[in-house]
Structures are given as C-alpha cells and as structure tokens.
C-alpha beads as a LAMMPS data file, in Angstrom:
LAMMPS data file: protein, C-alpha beads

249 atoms
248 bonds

1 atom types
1 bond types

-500.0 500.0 xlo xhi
-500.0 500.0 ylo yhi
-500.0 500.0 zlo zhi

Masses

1 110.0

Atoms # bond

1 1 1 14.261 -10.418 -12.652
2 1 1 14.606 -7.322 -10.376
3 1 1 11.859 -4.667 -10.223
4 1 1 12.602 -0.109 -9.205
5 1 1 15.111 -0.072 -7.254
6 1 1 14.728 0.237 -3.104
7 1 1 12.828 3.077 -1.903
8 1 1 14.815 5.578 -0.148
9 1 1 14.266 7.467 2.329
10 1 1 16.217 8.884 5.039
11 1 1 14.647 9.204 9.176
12 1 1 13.166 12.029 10.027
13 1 1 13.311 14.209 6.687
14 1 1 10.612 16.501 6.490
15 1 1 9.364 18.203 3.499
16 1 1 5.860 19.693 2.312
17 1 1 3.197 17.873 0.811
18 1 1 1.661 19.475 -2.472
19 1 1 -1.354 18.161 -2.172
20 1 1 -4.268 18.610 -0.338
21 1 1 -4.643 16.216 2.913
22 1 1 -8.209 15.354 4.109
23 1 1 -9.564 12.857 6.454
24 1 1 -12.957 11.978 7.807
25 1 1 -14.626 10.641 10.962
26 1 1 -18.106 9.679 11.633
27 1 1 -19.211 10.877 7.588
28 1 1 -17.311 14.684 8.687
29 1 1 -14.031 15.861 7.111
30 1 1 -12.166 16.659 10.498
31 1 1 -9.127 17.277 8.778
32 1 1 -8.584 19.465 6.077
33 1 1 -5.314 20.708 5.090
34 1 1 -2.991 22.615 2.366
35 1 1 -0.075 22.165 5.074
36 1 1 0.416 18.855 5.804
37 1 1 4.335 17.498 5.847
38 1 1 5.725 14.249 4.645
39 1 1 8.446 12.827 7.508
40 1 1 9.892 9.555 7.205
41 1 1 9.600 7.950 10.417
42 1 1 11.681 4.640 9.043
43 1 1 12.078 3.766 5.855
44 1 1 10.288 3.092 3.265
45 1 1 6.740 4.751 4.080
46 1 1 6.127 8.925 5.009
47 1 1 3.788 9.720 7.461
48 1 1 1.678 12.299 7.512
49 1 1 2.247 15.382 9.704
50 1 1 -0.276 18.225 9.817
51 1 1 -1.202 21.595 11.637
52 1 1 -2.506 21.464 14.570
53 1 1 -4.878 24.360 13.268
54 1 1 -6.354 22.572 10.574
55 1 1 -7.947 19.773 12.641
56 1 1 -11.543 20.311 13.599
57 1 1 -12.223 21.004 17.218
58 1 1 -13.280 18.270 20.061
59 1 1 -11.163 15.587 17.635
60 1 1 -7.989 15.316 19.876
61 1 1 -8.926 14.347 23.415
62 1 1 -5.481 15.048 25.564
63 1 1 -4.521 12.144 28.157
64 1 1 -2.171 13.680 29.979
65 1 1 0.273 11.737 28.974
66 1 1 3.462 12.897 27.084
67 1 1 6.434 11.011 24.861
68 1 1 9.821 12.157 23.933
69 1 1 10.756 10.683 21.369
70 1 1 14.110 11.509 19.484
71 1 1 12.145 13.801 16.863
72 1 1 10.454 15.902 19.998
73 1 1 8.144 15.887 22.609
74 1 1 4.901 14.830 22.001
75 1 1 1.536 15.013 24.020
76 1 1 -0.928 12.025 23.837
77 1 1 -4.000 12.238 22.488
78 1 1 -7.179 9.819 21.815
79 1 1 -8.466 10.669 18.464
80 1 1 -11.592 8.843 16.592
81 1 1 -10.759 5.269 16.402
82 1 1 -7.048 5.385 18.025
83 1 1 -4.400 7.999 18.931
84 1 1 -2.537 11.253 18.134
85 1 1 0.757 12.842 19.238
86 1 1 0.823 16.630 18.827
87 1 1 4.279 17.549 18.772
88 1 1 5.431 20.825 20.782
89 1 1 9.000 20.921 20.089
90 1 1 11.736 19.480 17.689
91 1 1 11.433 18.462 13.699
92 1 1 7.718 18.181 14.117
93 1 1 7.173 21.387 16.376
94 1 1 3.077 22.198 16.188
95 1 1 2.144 19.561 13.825
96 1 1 -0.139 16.198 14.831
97 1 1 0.376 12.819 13.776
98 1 1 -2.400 10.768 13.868
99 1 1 -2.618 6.760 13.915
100 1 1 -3.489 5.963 10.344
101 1 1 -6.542 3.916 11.419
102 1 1 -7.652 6.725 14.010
103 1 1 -9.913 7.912 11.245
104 1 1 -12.145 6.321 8.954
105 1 1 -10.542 7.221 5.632
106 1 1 -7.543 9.414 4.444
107 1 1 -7.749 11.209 0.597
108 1 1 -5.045 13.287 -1.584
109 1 1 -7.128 15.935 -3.421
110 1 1 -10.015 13.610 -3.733
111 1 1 -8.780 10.186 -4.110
112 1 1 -9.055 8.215 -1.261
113 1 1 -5.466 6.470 -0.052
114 1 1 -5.371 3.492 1.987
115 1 1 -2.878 1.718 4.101
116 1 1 -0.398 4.783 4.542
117 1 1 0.713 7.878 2.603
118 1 1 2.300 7.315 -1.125
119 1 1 5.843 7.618 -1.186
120 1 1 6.927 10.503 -3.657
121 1 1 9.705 8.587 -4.419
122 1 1 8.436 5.397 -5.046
123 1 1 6.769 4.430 -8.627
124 1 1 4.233 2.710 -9.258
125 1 1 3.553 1.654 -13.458
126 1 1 1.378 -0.823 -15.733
127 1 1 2.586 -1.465 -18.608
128 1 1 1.106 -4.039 -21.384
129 1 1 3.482 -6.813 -22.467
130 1 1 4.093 -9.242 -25.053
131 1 1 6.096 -11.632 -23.398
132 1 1 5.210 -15.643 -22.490
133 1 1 4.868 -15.935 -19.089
134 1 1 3.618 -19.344 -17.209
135 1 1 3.012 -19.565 -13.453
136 1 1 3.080 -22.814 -12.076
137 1 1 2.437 -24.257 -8.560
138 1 1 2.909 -27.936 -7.440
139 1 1 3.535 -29.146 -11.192
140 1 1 0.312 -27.503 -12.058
141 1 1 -0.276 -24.450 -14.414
142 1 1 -2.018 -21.956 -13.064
143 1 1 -2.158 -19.274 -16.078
144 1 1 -0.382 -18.772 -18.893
145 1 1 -0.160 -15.778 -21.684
146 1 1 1.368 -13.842 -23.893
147 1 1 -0.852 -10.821 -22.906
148 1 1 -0.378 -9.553 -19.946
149 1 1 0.289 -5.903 -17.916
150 1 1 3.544 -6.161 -15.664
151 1 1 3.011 -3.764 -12.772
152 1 1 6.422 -2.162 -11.278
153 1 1 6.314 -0.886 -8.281
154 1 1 9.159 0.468 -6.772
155 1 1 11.214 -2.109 -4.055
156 1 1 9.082 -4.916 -5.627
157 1 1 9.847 -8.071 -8.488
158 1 1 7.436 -7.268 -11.287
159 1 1 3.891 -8.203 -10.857
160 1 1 2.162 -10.027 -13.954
161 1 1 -1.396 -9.385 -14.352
162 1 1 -3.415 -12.002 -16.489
163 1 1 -6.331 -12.194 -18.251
164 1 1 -8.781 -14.310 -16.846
165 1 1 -9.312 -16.456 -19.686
166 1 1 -6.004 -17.615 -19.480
167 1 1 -6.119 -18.680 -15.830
168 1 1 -6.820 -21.874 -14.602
169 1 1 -9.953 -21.646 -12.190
170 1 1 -9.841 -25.083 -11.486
171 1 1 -7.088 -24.865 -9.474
172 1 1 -7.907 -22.105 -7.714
173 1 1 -10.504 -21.892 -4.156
174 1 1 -11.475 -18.231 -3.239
175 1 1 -10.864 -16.867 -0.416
176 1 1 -11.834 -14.613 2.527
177 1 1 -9.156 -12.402 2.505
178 1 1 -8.792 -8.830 1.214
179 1 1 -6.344 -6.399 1.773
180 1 1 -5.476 -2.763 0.256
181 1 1 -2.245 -0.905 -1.281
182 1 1 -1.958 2.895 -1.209
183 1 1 -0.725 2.851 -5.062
184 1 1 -3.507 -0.031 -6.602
185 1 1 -6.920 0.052 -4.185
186 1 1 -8.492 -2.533 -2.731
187 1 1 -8.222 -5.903 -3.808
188 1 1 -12.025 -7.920 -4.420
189 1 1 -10.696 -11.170 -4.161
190 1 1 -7.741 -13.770 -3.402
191 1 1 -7.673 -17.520 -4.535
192 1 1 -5.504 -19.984 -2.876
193 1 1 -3.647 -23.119 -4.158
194 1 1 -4.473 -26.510 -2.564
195 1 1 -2.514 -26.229 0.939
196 1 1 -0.985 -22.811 -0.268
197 1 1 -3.455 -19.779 0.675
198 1 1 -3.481 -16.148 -0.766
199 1 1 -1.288 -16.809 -4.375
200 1 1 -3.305 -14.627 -6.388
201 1 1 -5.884 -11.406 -6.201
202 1 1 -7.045 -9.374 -7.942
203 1 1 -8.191 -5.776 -7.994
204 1 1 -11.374 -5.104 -9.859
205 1 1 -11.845 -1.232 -9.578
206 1 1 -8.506 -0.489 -8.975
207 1 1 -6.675 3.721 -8.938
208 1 1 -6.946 5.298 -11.729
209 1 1 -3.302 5.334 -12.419
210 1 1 -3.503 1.347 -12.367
211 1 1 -6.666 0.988 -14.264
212 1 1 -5.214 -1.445 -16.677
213 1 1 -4.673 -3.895 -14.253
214 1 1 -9.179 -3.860 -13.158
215 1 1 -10.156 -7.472 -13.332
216 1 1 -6.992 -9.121 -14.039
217 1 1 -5.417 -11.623 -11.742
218 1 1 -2.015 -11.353 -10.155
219 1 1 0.643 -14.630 -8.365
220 1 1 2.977 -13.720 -5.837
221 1 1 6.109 -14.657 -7.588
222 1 1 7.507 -15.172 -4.320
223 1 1 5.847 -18.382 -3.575
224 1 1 5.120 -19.834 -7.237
225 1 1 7.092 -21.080 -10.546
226 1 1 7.381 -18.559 -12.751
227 1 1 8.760 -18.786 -16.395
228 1 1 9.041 -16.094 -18.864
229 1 1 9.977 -16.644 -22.721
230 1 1 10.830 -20.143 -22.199
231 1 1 13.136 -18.958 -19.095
232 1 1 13.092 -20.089 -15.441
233 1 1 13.184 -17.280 -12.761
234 1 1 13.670 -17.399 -9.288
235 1 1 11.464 -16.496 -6.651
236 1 1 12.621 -13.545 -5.240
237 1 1 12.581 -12.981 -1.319
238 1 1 10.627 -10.728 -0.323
239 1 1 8.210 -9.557 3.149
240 1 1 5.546 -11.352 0.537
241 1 1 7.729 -14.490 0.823
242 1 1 5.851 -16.169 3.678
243 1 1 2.358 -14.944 3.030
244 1 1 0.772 -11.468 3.083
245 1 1 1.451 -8.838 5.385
246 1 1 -1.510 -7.271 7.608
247 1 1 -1.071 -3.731 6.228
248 1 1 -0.542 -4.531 2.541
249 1 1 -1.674 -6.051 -0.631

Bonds

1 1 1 2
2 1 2 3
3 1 3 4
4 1 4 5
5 1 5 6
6 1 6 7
7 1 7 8
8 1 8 9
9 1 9 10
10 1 10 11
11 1 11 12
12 1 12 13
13 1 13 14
14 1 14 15
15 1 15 16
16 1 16 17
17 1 17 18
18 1 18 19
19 1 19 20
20 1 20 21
21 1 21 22
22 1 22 23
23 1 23 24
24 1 24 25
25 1 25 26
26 1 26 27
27 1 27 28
28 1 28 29
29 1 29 30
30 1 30 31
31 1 31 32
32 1 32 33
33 1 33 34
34 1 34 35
35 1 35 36
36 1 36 37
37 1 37 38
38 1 38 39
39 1 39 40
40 1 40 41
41 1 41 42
42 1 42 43
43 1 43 44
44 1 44 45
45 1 45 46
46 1 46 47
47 1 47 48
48 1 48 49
49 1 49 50
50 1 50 51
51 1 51 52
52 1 52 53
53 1 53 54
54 1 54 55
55 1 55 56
56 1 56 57
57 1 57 58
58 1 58 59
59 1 59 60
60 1 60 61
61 1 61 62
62 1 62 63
63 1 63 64
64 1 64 65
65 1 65 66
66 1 66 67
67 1 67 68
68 1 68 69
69 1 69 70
70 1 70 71
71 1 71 72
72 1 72 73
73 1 73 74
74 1 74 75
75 1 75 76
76 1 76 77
77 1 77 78
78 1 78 79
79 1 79 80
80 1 80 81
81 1 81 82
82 1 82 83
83 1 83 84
84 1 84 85
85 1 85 86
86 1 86 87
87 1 87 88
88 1 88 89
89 1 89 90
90 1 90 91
91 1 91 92
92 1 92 93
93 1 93 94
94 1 94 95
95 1 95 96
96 1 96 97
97 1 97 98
98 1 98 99
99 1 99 100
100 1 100 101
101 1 101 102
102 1 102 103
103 1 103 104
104 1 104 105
105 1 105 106
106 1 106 107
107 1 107 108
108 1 108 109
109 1 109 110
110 1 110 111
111 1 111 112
112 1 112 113
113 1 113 114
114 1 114 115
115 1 115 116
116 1 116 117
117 1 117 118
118 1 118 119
119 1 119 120
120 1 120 121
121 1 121 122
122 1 122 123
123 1 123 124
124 1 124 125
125 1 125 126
126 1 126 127
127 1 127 128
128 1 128 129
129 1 129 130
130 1 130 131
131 1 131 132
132 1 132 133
133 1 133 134
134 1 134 135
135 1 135 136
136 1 136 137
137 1 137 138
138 1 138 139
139 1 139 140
140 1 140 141
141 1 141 142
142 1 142 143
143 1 143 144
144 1 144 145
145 1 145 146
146 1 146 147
147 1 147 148
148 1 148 149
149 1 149 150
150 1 150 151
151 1 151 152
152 1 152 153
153 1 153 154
154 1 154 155
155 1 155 156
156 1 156 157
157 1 157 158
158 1 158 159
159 1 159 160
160 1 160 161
161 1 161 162
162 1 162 163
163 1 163 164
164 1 164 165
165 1 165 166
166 1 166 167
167 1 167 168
168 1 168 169
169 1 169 170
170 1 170 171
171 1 171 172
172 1 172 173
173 1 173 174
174 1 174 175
175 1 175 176
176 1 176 177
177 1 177 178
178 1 178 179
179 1 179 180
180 1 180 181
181 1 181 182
182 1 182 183
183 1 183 184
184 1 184 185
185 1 185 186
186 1 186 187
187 1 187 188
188 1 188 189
189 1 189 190
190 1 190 191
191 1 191 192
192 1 192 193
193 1 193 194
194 1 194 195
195 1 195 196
196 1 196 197
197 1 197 198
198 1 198 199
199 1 199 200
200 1 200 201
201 1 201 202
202 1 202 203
203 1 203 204
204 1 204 205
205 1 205 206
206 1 206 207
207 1 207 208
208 1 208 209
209 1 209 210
210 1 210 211
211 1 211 212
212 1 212 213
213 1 213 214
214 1 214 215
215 1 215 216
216 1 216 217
217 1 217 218
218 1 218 219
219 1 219 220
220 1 220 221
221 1 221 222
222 1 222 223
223 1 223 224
224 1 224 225
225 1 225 226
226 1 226 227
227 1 227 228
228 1 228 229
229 1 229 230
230 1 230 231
231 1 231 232
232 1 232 233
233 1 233 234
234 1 234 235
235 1 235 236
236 1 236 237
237 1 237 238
238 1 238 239
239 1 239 240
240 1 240 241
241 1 241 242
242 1 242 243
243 1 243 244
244 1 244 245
245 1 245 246
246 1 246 247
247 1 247 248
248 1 248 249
C-alpha cells in the first residue's frame, strides 16, 4: 500500500517564498524577512535562502574563509549556534544560507517549523478511516481498530494513527527518544517493543493542520506486521526501515 507519490524537486531551482521567514537567537528575531527564496540543494527538502539585508547586524561573524561551490561563491560565516554562507555570485547572488540549527528556532508567518523548510510540493493529510487495521510485532498485537486517522505524507507508506484505547500498553516500554517533523511537530513520546526500540510515537500537540492525529499513537510500518481488512501488507522500505533518522520523526 503506496502513499503521495516521490517528492520532486530538481537541484538548484530557486523560486520565492510567500510567506514570511523569521528566526530567533538568544529570545531576538534576527531574521525577519518577506524575501526569502526556496532552492533545492538535493532533493527532497528546500532550503532557505534570504537577503543579506534582512538579517540583524553583528549576527554573521566573517572567517575569512570562502567556498565555491557549483551554485556560487560563498563567504564563511559563524552565525549563533553554527555557520552561514553569504553568497556573492551565481543562483544565490546576495542571499545567506544559514545552518538550520545556527539559530534557535525558524517560523512561517507565526508557526514555528522544525527540522527544515516544508516542501511546497510535498502534502501532508489526516484523514479519519473506517477500515480494520491490526499491527502486530513478534506474534503479539500491538493495537487494533476500526477507527483510526491515516496520515499521508508525501514520499511516505500511510501512517495509521490509533486510539489509545485500542493499543496494547503492555507491550509497550517508553522511551527516551523524541524527535520532530516540519509537517506534524514534535513528538512527546516513543515506546519500544521488547528488543525492537522506537516502533511507535506519538504527537500530543501536534500542527494545526495535523490536529487530528494529538494523542494518538503511530507504528512504523516499516518494521512491524501490519494487516488491513483482513489483508496482509508488506513492509515497505523505507530510510525508517532500520530505525529513525537523526533529523526526522
């Protein structure tokens, strides 16, 4: 069972944000722009690129140091918590792109967005469903119900949401680990399976856009048995396949 179709996006196209970019450092918005550009450094994920002019003064620290890279020249900076390059020439002429972590929180208008900019092209949808689904792990079941919200997100298998009344706690040992997704939030919690960490999460106060999913529970279908109306599906492959990856959730 396939979810959107791959993201696409195609090196180094540039186009204008519509929305405005902010970012803070220290508790002060050092960034504040109606200008910024999306460029797609690789697929599937935009970066930001923004004025030079509309970054505070005494934020970019110049090293010196320069970089060509094959979409211009850039000059080094330090910047809060990591690094900028301010671009002087090529696709990127006068605009700054700043390590995502440099500062301590990014927002679109004024919802804060974690991890990395939202792909315009990519969806993102919860939808409530009707269909039997079962997720099993090791010959035990770990929920089952025939009320859940299926979130599709675009290059991803569906994600099935459950209530918690029709997961099985008892199988399940909380964990330490949290993560965050630039469509859904923050995630509040992960549970892990006997010798299998990190199956499920959940996101309690999730975006608004996702709100139906707040205080359900989700399985990586990659790495449990899923069955839906009676039917067997695969486990898809996936960068999820083999656990979680550092910048996502």
């Amino acid at each position: 069972m396939s979810g959107y179709p791959e993201v696409v996006g195609r090196i180094d196209h540039l186009e204008p944000v519509p929305r405005r970019i902010r970012a803070t450092l220290g508790g002060q918005v050092v960034l504040d722009t109606l200008e910024a550009k999306y460029l797609w450094e690789f697929p599937p994920y935009p970066q930001y690129y923004v004025p030079l002019a509309d970054v505070a003064d005494g934020v970019l620290v110049d090293t010196g140091e320069t970089e060509q890279h094959h979409r211009g020249k850039a000059r080094v900076h330090t910047a809060g918590n990591g690094q900028a390059r301010v671009y002087d020439d090529g696709v990127a002429a006068g605009l700054v792109r700043f390590d995502w972590d440099a500062m301590d929180s990014w927002f679109e208008e004024e919802e804060e967005v974690f991890v990395h900019p939202r792909d315009p092209y990519s969806r993102c949808d919860a939808i409530k469903s009707s269909r039997s689904v079962k997720v099993e792990r090791d010959g035990l079941v770990l929920a089952e119900s025939s009320s859940t919200v299926i979130v599709f997100e675009t290059g991803l298998p569906p994600r099935y949401y459950f209530p918690r009344l029709a997961v099985n706690f008892e199988h399940l040992t909380p964990s330490e680990t949290r993560t965050a997704c630039p469509y859904k939030g923050r995630t509040t919690g992960y549970w892990s399976v006997g010798k299998h960490p990190d199956l499920a999460w959940c996101y309690d106060f999730p975006t608004a856009p996702l709100l139906p999913i707040a205080g359900l529970i989700a399985f990586f279908n990659e790495r449990v048995d899923l069955t839906i109306d009676g039917a067997a599906v695969p486990r898809p492959r996936t960068a999820f396949s083999g656990g979680i990856p550092p910048s996502d959730g």
